[in-house]
N, C-alpha and C positions, 0 to 999 in steps of 0.2 A: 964371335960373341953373340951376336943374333940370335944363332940357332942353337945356340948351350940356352938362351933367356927364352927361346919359342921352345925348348923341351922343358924348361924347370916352371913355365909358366902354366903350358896348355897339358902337357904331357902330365899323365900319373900314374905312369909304370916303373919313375926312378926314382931311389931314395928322394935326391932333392924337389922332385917335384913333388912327392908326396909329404916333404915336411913343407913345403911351397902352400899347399893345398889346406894343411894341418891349421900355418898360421889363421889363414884366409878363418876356415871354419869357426875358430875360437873368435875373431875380429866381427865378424859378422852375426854371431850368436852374442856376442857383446852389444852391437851398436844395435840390436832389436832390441834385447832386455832393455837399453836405455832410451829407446823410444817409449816402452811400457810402462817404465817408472816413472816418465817426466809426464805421460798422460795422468797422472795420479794427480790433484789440483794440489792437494799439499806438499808434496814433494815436490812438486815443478815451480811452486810459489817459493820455497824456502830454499832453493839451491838451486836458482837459474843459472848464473855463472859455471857450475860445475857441467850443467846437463848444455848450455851453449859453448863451452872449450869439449869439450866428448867429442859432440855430436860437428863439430869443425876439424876435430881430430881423423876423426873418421871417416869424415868426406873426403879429405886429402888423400890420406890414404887411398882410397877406394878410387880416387880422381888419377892419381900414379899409376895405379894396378889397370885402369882404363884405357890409360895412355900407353902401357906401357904393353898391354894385350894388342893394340891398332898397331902401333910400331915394328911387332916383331911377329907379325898375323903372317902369313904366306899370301894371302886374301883381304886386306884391312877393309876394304868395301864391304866384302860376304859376311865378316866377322860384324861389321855397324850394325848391319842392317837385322842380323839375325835375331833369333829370337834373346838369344845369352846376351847379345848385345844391346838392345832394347832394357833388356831385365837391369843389365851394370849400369847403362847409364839411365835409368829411373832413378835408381838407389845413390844417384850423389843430386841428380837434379834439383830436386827440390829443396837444398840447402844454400844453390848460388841464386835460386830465383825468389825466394822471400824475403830478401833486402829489397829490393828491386818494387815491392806490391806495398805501401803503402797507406794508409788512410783508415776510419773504424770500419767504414764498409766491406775492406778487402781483409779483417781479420779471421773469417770464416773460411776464405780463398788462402788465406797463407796457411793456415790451421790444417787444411784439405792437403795441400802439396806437401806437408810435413810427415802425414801418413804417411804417403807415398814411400818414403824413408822402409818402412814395412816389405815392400819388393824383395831386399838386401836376402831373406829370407827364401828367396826363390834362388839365388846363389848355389844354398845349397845342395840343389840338387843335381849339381854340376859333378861332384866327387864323392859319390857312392854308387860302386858297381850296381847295388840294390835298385837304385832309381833308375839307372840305364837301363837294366833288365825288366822291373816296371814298363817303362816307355816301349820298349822294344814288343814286349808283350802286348800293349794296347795297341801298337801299330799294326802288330801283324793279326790282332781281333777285330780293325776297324770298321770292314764291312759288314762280319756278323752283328757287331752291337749294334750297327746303325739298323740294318734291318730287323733287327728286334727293338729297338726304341721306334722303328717305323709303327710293328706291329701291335707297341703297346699304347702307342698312342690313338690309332684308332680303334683301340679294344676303350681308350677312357672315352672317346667321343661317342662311341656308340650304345656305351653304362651306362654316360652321362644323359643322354638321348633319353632313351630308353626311362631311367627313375622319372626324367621330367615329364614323363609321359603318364608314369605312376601314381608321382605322387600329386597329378592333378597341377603343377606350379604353384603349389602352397609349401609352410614350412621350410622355405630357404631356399627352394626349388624354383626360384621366381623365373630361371631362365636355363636356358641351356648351357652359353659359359658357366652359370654357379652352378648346374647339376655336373660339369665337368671338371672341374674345382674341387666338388663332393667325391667325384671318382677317382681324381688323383690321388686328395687325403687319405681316402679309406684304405684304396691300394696299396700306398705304402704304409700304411699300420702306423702314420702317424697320429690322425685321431683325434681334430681340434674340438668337435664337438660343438661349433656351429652352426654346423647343418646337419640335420638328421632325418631317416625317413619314418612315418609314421604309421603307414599300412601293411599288411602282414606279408604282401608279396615285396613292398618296397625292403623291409628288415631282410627277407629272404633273399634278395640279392646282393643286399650290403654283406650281406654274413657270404654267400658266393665270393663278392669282390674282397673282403677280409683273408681266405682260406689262397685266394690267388695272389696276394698280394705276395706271398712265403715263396710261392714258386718264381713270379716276376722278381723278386731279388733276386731269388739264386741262381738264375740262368748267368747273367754279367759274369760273377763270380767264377762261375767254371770255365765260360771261356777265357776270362783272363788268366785261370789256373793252367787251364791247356796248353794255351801261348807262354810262358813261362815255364811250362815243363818241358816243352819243346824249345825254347829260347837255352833251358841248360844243358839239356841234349845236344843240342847242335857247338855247342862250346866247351862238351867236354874233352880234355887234353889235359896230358902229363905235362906240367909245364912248373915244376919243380926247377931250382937253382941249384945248378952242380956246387955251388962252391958253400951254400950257407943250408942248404936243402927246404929252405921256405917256398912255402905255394902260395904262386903269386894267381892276380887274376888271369883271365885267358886274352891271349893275346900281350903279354907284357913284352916290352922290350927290355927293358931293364929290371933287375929283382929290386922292388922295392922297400926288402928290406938290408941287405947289404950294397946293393947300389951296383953291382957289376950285371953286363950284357947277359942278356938270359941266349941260350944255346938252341935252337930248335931243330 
């Protein structure tokens, strides 16, 4: 019984765990919506009792499926400590620990841990092939990014350098952190329009760091496309169900949609 409850639980390659999974997503895309709407002050004023039986509802729930993951874990220590684990038990915490705080000064703290409830949200990315291939992708790009976030941060420290040098330390440029502030902004094309340079060589490099700012996007971009094209490549396989002919993900044990042992 264990190990039927560790496959319908963890597992999403058989029917039942994938309607296991189904419920989970709709329960959890509920209990956010109803954190959103009780932040509204009118609606959270006028229908407290509905949004405190929900949001108890749901804790339990989610308190079971907690329990009940550690229980039937292969690993229950690996499974606590892990990141999935961390993420579940945030998403009930803060609904046992608000009785508990007390007083007018602690309603900003209980107000605080109730967000938290928000986490629930991070759930989801437990049961879509799309997110594992994501993750997988940025794993195997790790080194690249970092060493281009290495490179582009001392390409802003040395912009930044650089304008504060230009533009004298006038006009917003009072320092090196704000001219490197200024080089971040520009770079990304976001553009608060705070600070700005006023001399024709300073303009001339903002328009330089504007023009690069297109390219420093789009490096990330391709190598996360890279890793991802290569993450489907490496997973590609016939892995079709003799008996209902649905294509399931790679690697299933089970066809998820009829429910019988996949043949490989």
């Amino acid at each position: 019984m264990r190990e039927k409850l560790h496959n319908v639980i963890f597992g999403t390659t058989s029917k039942s765990g994938r309607n296991f999974d189904l419920i989970l997503l709709v329960l959890i895309l509920l209990s956010v919506l109803i954190v959103m709407i009780e932040s509204v002050k009118v609606w959270g004023e006028e229908y407290p009792l509905f949004f405190y039986y929900a949001e108890w509802g749901f804790t339990i729930f989610f308190t079971v499926e907690y329990v009940l993951r550690i229980s039937v874990s292969h690993k229950p220590l690996k499974y606590i400590v892990s990141s999935w684990g961390i993420i579940d038990l945030l998403s009930i915490l803060p609904t046992y620990l608000a009785p508990f705080i007390s007083g007018y000064a602690s309603l900003r703290a209980i107000r605080a841990l109730r967000l938290l409830r928000v986490f629930r949200i991070l759930k989801l990315n437990r049961f879509t092939s799309e997110s594992q291939a994501l993750f997988h992708s940025l794993r195997a790009s790790y080194y690249k990014i970092m060493v281009f976030f290495f490179f582009v941060f001392m390409i802003m420290i040395l912009t930044g350098t650089l304008m504060y040098v230009i533009e004298g330390g006038e006009h917003g440029f009072d320092s090196i952190p704000d001219s490197i502030y200024w080089a971040i902004v520009t770079t990304t094309t976001v553009g608060y329009g705070d600070v700005v340079p006023t001399t024709e060589v300073g303009k001339m490099l903002a328009s330089l760091m504007m023009i690069t700012g297109y390219v420093i996007i789009a490096v990330p971009t391709g190598l996360i496309t890279v890793g991802m094209a290569r993450y489907k490549d490496d997973g590609k396989k016939d892995n079709l169900c003799e008996f209902c002919e649905h294509d399931n993900p790679f690697g299933s044990v089970y066809c998820n949609q009829c429910g019988h042992e996949m043949i490989n």
